[in-house]
C-alpha positions as a Python dict, from the first residue, in 0.01 Angstrom:
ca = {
    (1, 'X'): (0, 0, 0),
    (2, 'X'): (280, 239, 90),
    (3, 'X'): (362, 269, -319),
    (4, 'X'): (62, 446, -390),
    (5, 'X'): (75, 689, -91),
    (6, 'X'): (242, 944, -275),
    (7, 'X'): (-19, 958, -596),
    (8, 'X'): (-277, 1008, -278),
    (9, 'X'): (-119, 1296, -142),
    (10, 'X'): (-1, 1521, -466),
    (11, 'X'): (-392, 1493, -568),
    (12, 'X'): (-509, 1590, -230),
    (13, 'X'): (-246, 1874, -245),
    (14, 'X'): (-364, 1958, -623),
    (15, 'X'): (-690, 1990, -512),
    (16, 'X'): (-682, 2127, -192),
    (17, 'X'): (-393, 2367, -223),
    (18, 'X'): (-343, 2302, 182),
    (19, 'X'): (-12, 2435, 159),
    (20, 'X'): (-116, 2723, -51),
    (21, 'X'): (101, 3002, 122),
    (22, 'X'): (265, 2786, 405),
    (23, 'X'): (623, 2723, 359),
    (24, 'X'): (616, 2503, 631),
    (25, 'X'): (362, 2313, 539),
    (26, 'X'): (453, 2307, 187),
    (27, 'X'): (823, 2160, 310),
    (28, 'X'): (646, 1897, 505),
    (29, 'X'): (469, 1777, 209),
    (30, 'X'): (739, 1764, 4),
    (31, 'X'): (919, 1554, 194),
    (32, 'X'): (674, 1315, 272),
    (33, 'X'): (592, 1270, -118),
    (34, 'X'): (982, 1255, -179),
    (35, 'X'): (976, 961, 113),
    (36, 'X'): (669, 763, 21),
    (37, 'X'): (796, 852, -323),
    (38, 'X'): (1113, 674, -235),
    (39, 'X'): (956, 392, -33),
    (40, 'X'): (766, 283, -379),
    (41, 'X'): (1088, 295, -639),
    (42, 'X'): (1221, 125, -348),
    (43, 'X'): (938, -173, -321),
    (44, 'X'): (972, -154, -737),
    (45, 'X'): (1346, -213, -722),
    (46, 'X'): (1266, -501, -485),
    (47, 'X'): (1009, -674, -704),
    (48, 'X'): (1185, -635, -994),
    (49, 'X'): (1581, -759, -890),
    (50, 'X'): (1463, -1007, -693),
    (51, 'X'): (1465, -1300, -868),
    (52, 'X'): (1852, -1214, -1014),
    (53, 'X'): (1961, -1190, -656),
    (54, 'X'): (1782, -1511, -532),
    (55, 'X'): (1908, -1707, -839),
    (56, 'X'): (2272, -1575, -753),
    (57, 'X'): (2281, -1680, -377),
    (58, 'X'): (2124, -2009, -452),
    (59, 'X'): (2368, -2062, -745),
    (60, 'X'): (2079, -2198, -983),
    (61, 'X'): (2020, -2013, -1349),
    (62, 'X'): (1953, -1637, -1357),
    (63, 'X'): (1639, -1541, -1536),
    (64, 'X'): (1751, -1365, -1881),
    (65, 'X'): (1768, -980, -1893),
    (66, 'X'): (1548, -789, -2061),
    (67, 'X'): (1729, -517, -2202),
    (68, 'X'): (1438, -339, -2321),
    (69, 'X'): (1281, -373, -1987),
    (70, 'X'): (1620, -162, -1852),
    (71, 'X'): (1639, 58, -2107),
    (72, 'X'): (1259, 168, -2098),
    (73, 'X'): (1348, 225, -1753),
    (74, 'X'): (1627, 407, -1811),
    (75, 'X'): (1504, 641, -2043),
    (76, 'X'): (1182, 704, -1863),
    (77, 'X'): (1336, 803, -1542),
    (78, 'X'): (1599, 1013, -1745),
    (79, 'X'): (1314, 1204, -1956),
    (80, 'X'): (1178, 1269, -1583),
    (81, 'X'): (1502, 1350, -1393),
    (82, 'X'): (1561, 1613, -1713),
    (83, 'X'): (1179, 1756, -1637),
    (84, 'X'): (1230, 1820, -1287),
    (85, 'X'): (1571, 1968, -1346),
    (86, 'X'): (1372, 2231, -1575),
    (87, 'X'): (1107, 2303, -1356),
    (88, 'X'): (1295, 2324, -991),
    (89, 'X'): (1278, 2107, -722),
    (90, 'X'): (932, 2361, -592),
    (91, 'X'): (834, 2377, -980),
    (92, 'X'): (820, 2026, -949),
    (93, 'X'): (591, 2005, -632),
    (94, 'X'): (331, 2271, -715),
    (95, 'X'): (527, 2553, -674),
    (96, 'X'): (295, 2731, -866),
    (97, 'X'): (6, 2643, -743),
    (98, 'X'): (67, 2711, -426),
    (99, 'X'): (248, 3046, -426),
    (100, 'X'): (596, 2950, -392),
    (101, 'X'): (713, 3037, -750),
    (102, 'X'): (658, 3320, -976),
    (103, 'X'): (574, 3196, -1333),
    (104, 'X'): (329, 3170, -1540),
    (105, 'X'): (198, 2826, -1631),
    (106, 'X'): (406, 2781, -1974),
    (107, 'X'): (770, 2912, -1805),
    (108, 'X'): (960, 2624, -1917),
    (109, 'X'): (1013, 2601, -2290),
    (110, 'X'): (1333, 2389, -2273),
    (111, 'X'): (1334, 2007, -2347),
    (112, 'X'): (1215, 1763, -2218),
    (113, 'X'): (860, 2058, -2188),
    (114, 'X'): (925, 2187, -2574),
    (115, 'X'): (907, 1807, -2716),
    (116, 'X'): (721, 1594, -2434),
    (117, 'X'): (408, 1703, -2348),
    (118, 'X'): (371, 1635, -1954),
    (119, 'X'): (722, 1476, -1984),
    (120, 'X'): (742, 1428, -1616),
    (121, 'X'): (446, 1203, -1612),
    (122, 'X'): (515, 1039, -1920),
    (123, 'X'): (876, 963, -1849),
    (124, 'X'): (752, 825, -1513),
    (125, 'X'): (431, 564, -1641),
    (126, 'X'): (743, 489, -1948),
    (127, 'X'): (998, 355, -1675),
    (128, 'X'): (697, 182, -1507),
    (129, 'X'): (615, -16, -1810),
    (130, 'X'): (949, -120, -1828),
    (131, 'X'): (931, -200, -1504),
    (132, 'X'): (606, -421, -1595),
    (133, 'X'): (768, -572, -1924),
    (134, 'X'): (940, -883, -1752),
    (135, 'X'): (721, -1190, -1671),
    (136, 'X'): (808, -1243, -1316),
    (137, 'X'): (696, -874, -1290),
    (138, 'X'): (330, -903, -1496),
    (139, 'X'): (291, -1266, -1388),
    (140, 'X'): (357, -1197, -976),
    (141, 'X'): (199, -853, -996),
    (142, 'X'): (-5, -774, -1247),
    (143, 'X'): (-226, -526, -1065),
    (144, 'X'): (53, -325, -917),
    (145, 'X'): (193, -141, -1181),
    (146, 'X'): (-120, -64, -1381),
    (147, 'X'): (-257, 96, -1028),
    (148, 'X'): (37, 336, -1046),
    (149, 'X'): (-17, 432, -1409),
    (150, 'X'): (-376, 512, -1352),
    (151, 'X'): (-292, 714, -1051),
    (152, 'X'): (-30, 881, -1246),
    (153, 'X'): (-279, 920, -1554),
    (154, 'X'): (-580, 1066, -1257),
    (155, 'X'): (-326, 1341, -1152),
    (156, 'X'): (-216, 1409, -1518),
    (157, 'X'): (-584, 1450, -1604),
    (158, 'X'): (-635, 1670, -1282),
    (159, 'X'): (-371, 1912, -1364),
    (160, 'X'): (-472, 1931, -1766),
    (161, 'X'): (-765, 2061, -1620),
    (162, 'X'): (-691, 2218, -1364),
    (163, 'X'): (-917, 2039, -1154),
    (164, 'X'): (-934, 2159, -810),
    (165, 'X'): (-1158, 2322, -555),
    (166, 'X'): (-1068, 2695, -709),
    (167, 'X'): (-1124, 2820, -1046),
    (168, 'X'): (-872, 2709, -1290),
    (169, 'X'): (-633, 2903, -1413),
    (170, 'X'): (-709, 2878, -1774),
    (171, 'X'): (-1004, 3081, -1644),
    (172, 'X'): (-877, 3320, -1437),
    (173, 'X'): (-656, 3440, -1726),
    (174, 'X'): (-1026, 3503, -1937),
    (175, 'X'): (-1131, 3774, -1692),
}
């Protein structure tokens, strides 16, 4: 349950905007997103070298590597590492939003933003499914990483459209 605690909390931020004008609060939630954040890769990491570390301590045959699998994963988490670089650490976490940074919605014109659209996301649910490509993964867990790419795809949606309890910004901009 703990990898999906994360998704939980940026739409409840999103929504809410709790921390809107709270540094403090704002900090606090950014760390516990980057922990629960880290808990998940962490429980993904797990499920997905596992069976290449049990096959080397009991000496039997290691399952063959997918090399797509590692480089979808690679790449994704690259596209996504190179999105939050562009946007800030705060850019990243709702910065915006929520007061913190002064920019308009469209700041960041510089790859992966000017080739990618919502490369963050995108590079994220991309790793995932190459986390999800090998069959120990789809065969022992085939529920777990389709729950994370819908709750990546739900937040995605929810900041398309700006979906929270306020007027969205694509509308505040008309009057």
């Amino acid at each position: 349950m703990t990898s999906w605690v994360h998704y939980c909390k940026y739409i409840h931020q999103y929504y809410f905007r709790g921390a809107k004008g709270n540094m403090t609060l704002y900090k606090a939630w950014q760390r516990d997103v980057l922990l629960f954040k880290s808990v998940a890769l962490s429980n993904l990491a797990y499920i997905y070298l596992k069976p290449y570390y049990d096959a080397y301590q009991t000496g039997t045959q290691q399952p063959d590597i997918d090399y797509i699998s590692l480089i979808m994963i690679v790449v994704g988490y690259a596209i996504s590492i190179m999105a939050t670089q562009a946007l800030g650490i705060d850019g990243t976490y709702f910065g915006i939003e929520l007061g913190f940074v002064k920019a308009n919605y469209n700041f960041v014109q510089v790859f992966p933003y000017n080739v990618i659209p919502h490369p963050m996301i995108m590079g994220q649910v991309f790793a995932l499914l190459g986390v999800f490509k090998p069959a120990h993964v789809y065969t022992n867990w085939p529920w777990l990483i389709p729950v994370h790419v819908l709750l990546y795809f739900t937040h995605m949606t929810q900041e398309i459209y700006d979906f929270w309890k306020g007027e969205p910004w694509y509308k505040q901009k008309a009057n």
